[in-house]
VOGU-3710 file (C-alpha; in Angstrom, 3 decimals, decimal comma):
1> xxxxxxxxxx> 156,679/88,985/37,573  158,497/87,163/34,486  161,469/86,999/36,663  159,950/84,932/38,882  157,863/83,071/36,359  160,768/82,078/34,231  162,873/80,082/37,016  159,760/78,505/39,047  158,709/77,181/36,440  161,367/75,896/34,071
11> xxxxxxxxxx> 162,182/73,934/37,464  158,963/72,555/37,580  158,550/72,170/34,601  161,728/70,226/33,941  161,443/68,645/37,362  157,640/67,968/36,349  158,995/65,589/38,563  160,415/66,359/40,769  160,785/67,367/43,299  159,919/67,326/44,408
21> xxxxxxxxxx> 153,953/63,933/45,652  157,183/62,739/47,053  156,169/62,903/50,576  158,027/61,975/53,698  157,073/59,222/56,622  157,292/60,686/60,203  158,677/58,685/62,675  159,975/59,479/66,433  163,468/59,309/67,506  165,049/55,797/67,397
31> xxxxxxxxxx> 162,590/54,345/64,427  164,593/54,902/61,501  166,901/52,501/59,561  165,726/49,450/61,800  167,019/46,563/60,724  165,098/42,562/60,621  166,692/39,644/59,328  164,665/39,931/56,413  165,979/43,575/55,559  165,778/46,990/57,071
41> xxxxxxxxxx> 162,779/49,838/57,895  163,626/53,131/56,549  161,740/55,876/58,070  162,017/59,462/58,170  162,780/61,176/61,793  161,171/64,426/62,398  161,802/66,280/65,623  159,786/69,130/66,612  161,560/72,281/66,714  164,549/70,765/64,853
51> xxxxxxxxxx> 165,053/72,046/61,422  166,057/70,317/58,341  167,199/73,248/55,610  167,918/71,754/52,185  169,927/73,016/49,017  168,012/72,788/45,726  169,988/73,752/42,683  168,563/73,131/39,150  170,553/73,509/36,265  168,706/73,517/32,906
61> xxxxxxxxxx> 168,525/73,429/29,299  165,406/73,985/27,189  162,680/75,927/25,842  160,041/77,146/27,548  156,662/78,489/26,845  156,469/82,065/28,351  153,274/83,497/27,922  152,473/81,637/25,087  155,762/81,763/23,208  158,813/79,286/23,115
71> xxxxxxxxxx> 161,941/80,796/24,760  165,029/79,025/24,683  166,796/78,859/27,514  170,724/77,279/27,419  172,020/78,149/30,754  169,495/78,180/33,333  170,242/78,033/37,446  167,973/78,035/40,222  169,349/77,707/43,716  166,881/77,749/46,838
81> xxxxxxxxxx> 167,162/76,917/50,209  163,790/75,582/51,722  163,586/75,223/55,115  161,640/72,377/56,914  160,513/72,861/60,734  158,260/69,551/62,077  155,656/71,559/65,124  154,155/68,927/66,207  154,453/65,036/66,360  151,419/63,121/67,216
91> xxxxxxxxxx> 151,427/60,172/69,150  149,959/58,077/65,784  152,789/59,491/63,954  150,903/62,539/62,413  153,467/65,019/61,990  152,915/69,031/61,176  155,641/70,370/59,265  156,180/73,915/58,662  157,936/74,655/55,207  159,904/78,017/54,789
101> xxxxxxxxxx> 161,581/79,620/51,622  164,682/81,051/53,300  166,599/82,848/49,871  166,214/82,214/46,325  169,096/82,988/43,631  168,205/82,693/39,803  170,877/83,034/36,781  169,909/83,157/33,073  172,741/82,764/31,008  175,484/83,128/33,331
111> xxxxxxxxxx> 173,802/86,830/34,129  171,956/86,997/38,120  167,923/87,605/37,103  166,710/89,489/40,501  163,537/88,169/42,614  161,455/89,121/45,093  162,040/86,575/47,964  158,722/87,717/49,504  156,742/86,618/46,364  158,273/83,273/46,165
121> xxxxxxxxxx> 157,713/82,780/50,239  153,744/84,079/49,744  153,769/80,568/47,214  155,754/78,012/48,307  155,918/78,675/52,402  152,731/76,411/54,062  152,703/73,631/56,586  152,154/70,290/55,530  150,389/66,962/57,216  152,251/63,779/56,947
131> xxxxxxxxxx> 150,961/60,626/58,107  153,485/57,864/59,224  153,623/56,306/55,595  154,411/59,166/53,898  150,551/60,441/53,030  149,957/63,790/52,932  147,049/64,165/55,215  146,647/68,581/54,700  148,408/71,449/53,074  147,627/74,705/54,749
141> xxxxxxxxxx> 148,733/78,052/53,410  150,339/78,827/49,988  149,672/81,435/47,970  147,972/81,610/44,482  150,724/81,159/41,576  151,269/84,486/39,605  151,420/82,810/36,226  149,723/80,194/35,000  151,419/76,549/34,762  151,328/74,958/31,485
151> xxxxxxxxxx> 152,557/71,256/31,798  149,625/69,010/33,286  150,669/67,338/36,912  152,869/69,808/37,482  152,662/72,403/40,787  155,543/74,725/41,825  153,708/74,647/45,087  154,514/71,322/45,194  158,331/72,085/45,774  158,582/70,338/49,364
161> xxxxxxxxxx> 158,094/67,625/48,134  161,953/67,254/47,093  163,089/67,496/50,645  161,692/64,310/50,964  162,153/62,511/47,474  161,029/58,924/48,660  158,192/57,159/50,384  159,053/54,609/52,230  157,430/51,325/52,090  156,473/49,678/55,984
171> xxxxxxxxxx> 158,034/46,711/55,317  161,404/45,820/55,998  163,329/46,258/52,421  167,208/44,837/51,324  169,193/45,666/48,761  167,437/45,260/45,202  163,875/45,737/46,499  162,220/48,012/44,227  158,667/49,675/45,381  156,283/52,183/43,849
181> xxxxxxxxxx> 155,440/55,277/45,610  152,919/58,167/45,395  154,715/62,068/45,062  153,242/64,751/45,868  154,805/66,561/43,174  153,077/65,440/39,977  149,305/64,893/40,424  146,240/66,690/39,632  143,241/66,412/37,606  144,508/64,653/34,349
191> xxxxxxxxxx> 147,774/63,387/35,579  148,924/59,679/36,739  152,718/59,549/37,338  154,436/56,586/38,174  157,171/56,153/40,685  159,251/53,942/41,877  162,182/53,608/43,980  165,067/51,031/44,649  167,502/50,158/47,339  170,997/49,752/45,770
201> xxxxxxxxxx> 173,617/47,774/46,995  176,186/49,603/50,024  179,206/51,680/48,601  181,684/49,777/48,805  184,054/52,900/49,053  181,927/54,345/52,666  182,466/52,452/55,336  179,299/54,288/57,047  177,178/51,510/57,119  173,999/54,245/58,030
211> xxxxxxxxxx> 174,201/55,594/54,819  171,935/53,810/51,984  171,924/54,285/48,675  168,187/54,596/46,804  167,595/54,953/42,893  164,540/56,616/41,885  163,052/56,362/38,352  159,324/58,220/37,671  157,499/58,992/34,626  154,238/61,117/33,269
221> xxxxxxxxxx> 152,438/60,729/30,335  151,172/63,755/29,595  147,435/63,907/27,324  145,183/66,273/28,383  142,622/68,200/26,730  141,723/71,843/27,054  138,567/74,586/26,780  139,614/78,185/25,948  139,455/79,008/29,536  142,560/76,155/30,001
231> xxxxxxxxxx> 140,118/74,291/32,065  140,549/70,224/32,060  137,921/69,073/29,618  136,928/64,908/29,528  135,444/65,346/26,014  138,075/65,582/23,037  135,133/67,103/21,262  134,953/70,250/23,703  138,353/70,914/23,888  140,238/74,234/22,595
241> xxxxxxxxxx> 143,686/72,847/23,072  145,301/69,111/23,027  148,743/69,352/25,675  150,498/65,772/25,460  154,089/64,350/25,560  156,432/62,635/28,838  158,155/63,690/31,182  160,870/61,269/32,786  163,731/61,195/35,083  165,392/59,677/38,260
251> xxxxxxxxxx> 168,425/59,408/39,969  170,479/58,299/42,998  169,762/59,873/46,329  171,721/59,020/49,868  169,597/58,388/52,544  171,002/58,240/56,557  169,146/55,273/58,244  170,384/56,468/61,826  169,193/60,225/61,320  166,431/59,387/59,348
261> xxxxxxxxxx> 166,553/62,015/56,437  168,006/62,415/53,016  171,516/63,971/52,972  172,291/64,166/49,112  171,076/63,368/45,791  170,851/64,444/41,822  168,274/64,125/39,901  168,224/64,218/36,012  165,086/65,412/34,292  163,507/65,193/30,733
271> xxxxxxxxxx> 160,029/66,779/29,190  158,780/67,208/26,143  155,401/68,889/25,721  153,244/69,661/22,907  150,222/72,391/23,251  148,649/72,246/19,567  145,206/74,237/19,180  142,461/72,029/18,044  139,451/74,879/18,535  139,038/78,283/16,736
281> xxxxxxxxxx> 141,825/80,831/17,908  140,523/83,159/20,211  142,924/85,946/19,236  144,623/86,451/15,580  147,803/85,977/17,206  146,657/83,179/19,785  149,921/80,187/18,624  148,569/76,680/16,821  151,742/74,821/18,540  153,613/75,624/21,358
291> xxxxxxxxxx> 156,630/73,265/22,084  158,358/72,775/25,633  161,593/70,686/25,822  163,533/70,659/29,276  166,903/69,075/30,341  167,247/69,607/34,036  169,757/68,669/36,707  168,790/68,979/40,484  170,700/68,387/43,088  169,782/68,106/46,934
301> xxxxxxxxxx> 171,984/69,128/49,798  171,223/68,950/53,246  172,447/71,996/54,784  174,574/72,756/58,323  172,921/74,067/61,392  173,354/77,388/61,460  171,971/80,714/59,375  170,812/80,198/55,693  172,898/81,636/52,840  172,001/82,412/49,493
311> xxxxx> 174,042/81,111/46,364  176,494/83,506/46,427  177,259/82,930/50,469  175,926/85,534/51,665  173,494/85,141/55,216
//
């Protein structure tokens, strides 16, 4: 169980981003990338049937609270390969998307930590709603987490949300054009991220003129107050525990117009979260502080057809 605790959620909770709230827009064949004379529609293009499997590897740095104690953690990797299936593709753009983890590897200081692929599939595998835009209309399926997650806004079931790291605006957009978008990823009771995404200039070294580039910046500040039961509490009065701090990051991600889905990307991630006890201590050994600092590194790789393979290469 602390195998699997300690890589979910140092990703999350470094990618308290990320992943990655983001959400994807569904589109049929033919809609993506259009181009006006005023800039260009980006849209995402999901097929039924056809899969889109993704490479998520997070490197990270930090310390981590692990059942209530820091844990420093200076070489961290988590590399999963989530699988993304649309079923069905309404005629008003509604799309059902079945999300699969297909293997999981996790390293903790350069030595392989072993996991259970079938607990991280009974959390993160569920079929998700998307509306044309980008919404998330439903979320069915997902397990309950086996640990508790300590960073407001942040939900390791949440992690399909970095297949699709950008909502699209449905306007036509040119190079420059920044917009805000909603993720996926960081929400919940307590938490209002910002994000924000802009469409950079072509690369002048790819001739491809499909591919575009898009920056992403986001942010979260975190405040949040606590009972002893780690239930969200409105008044500072009531509260057993005070959690606050930021979490930031962004990156550059490559998006192909013509295919209409997100072929490559980084992502570099900062937190740093306070958990100070403001009530009386429920147990003598119950911590006053608990600190959480993350430096994380995700990248995104759009996978070949063909069988999934874990880290190491193996099917």
């Amino acid at each position: 169980m602390n195998c699997m605790r300690t890589p979910i959620l140092v990703l999350l909770g470094a990618l308290a981003t990320i992943g990655t709230g983001l959400a994807q827009t569904a589109g049929g064949p033919g809609s993506s990338g259009s181009t006006t004379g005023a800039g260009r529609v980006f849209a995402y293009q999901l097929v039924p049937g056809k899969t889109l499997r993704y490479k998520l590897t997070a490197h990270i740095k930090g310390t981590i609270p692990l059942l209530g104690t820091p844990t420093p953690i200076d070489d961290g990797v988590i590399s999963l390969v989530y699988a993304a299936t649309p079923k069905t593709l309404l005629a008003n753009g509604l799309a059902d998307v079945e999300l699969k983890v297909e293997s999981v590897d996790v390293e903790l200081e350069g030595l392989p930590v072993p996991i259970g692929l079938e607990d991280a599939e009974k959390v993160l595998n569920q079929t998700v709603t998307f509306s044309p835009t980008g919404e998330v209309k439903k979320i069915t399926g997902g397990g309950p987490l086996p640990f508790g997650v300590s960073i407001p806004g942040v939900d390791p079931k949440r992690l399909y949300s970095l297949l699709f790291p950008v909502v699209f605006p449905t306007d036509p957009v040119k190079p420059g054009d920044t917009w805000p978008f909603k993720s996926e990823l960081l929400g919940g009771q307590g938490a209002k991220p910002a994000f924000t995404a802009t469409l950079l200039p072509p690369d002048q070294q790819n001739s491809d003129a499909s591919l575009a580039r898009i920056k992403t910046d986001f942010a979260l500040n975190v405040d949040q107050n606590f009972d002893a039961n780690h239930k969200p509490v409105a008044d500072p009065s009531q509260a057993h525990r005070v959690t606050k701090g930021k979490i930031t990051g962004g990156g550059v991600l490559t998006f192909d117009a013509a295919a209409g889905r997100f072929t490559k990307g980084q992502l570099n991630i900062k937190a740093t979260i306070s958990d100070d006890l403001t009530g009386q201590p429920q147990t003598p050994d119950e911590p006053k502080s608990i600190a959480s600092k993350v430096d994380a590194v995700v990248t995104l790789e759009l996978q070949p057809d063909g069988p999934a393979k874990t880290a190491s290469g193996k099917t």
